[in-house]
N, C-alpha and C positions, 0 to 999 in steps of 0.2 A: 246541228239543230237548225229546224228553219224558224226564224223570226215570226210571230202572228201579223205579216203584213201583205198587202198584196198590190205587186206592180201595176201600173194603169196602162205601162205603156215601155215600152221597150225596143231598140232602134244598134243593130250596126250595119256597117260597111265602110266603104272608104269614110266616110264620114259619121260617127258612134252619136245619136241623136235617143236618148232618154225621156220620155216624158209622161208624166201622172198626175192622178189629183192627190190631195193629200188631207192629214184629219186639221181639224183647226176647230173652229171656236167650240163644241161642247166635245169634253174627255172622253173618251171609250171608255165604256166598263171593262172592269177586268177581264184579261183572255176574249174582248173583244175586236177580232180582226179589224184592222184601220188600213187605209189605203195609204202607199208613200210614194210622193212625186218625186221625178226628175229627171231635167233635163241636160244633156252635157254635149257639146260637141269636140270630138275629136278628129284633128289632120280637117284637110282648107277642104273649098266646095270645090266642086265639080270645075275642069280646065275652063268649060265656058260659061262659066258664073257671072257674064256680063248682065248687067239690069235687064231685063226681058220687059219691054212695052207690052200690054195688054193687047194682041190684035184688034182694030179699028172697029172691026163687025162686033166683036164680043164685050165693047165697051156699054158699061150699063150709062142708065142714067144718072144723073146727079145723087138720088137715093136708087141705090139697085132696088128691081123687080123681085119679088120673091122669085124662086124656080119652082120647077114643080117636082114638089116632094117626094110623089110615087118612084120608086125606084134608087132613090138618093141611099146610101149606106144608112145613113144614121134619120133618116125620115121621119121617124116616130120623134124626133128629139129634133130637128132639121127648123118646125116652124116656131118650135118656144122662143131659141136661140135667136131667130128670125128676127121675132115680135120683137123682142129686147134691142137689138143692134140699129135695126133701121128706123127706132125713135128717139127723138130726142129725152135721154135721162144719164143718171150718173154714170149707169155703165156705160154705154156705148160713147160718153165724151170718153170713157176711160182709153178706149181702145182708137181715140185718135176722132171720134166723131159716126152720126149713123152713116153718112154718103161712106167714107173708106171701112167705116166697120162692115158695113152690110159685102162690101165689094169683097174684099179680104175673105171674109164668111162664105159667099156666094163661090169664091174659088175653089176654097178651101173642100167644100160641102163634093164639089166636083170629083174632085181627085180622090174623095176618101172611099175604100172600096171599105165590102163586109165581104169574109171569109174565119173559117174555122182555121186557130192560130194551136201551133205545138203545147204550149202551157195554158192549161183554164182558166189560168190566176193572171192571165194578161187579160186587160181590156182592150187595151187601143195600142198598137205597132207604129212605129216613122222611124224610117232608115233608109241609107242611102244618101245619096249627095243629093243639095238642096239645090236648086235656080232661085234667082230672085227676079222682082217681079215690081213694076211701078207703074202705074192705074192712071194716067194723064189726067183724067177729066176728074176724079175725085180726092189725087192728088197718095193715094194708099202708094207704099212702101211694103214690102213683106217676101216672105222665102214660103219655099213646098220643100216640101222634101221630094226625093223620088216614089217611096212608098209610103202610104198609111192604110193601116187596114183595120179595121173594127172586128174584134174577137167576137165571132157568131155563137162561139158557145163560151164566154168568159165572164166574168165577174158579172158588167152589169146587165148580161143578157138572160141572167138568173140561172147562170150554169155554175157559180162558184158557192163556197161560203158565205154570210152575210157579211158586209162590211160597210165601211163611212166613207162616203167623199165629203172633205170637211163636215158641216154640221149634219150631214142630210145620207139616211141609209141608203145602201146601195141599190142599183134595179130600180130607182125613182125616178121622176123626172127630173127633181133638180140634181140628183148627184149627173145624172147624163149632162143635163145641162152646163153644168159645172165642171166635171171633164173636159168638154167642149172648149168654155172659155177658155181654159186655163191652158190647153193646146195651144189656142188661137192667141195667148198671148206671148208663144214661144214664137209665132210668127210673125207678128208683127211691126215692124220697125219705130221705136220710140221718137221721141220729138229731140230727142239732145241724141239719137244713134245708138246704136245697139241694140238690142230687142226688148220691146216692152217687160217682158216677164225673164229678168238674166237666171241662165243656163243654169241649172239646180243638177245637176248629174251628183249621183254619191253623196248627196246632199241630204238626208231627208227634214235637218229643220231648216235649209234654204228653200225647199220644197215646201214646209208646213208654210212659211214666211210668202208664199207666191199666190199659195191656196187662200190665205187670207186676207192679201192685198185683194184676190178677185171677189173675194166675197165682199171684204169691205165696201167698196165698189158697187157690186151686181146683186148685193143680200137682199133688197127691197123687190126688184125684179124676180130674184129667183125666187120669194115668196110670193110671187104675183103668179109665178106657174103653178102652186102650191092650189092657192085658190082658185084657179083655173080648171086645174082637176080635179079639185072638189065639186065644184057646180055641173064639170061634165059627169062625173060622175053619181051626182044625182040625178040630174035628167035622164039619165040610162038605169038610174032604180040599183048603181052601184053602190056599195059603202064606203067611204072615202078614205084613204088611207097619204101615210104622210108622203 
């Protein structure tokens, strides 16, 4: 019997990397599919897992530069994420501050590709051995994986079931948005070490536990995108939806 759940994120190779959002602050109705996070690593990184400097040319400024969105995987979701990190508020101290938040972000956005993945119930793929990686000028710490790929046709591209990233239905802005974080905080290296968001694999109430630290966190924000599409959305004569 399969579980009413659906993975966000799913990752092996030499190195088994897990990762999702998950349900958290309001319950699923019944036989309502919920999304379950997690992150796990197994067996070490890559032989040359030495800190990788950020080459000289590609270091951003003290707060990085937007990039430009057209073409980025997750584009559509690329400048919410943005707005959030590169200003000063509770998320983006969350994630170490907006200069390494936006940095960390800014790489991450790079690397992420979109392709149609084997299961429609996957959203977002990381696997493969990870590099790490430390930013001099803004002082960011963090890992890539080798892969991540964004499921073209998978939950929240409106090719699956409906479901929940924590509070917020799937195919929205903020549940994308919130995916996002909650990746970004499997990569990001915490202030006492080890990773902001510890490895939730097989986990799924380590996983709800992650999802709702990031909301705790980014909730005020992620209703700020909320409102944001509301407004664009009436200025375009749309109807607003959550």
């Amino acid at each position: 019997m399969r579980l009413p759940s659906v993975p966000l994120a799913f990752a092996a190779g030499v190195l088994l990397h897990i990762c999702a959002a998950a349900p958290a602050a309001r319950a699923a109705a019944p036989n309502e599919p919920t999304a379950v996070s997690s992150c796990a690593d197994f067996g070490a990184p890559a032989p040359a897992d030495a800190v990788r400097p950020v080459p000289s040319a590609a270091r951003p400024a003290p707060v990085p530069t937007p990039l430009d969105a057209e073409g980025l995987a997750a584009e559509e979701t690329y400048r919410d994420v943005f707005r959030i990190l590169s200003t000063p508020n509770r998320c983006s101290d969350f994630f170490g501050g907006p200069a390494r938040a936006a940095q960390v972000f800014n790489h991450f956005s790079r690397v992420l590709k979109r392709a149609p993945l084997d299961d429609p119930k996957v959203a977002l793929r990381m696997w493969g051995t990870y590099s790490r990686h430390r930013d001099t000028p803004t002082g960011a710490s963090y890992r890539l994986f080798e892969q991540a790929t964004i499921n073209s046709a998978g939950p929240l591209a409106g090719g699956s079931a409906p479901l929940r990233v924590g509070r917020y239905p799937g195919n929205t802005p903020q549940a994308r948005a919130l995916v996002l974080l909650h990746e970004l905080g499997h990569l990001v290296e915490g202030p006492a070490g080890g990773w902001l968001l510890p490895n939730d694999g097989r986990d799924a109430e380590a996983s709800a536990r992650n999802t709702r630290l990031v909301e705790a966190h980014c909730g005020e924000q992620l209703e700020a995108i909320r409102g944001q599409g509301r407004a664009r959305g009436a200025a375009a004569g749309l109807s607003p939806r959550d």
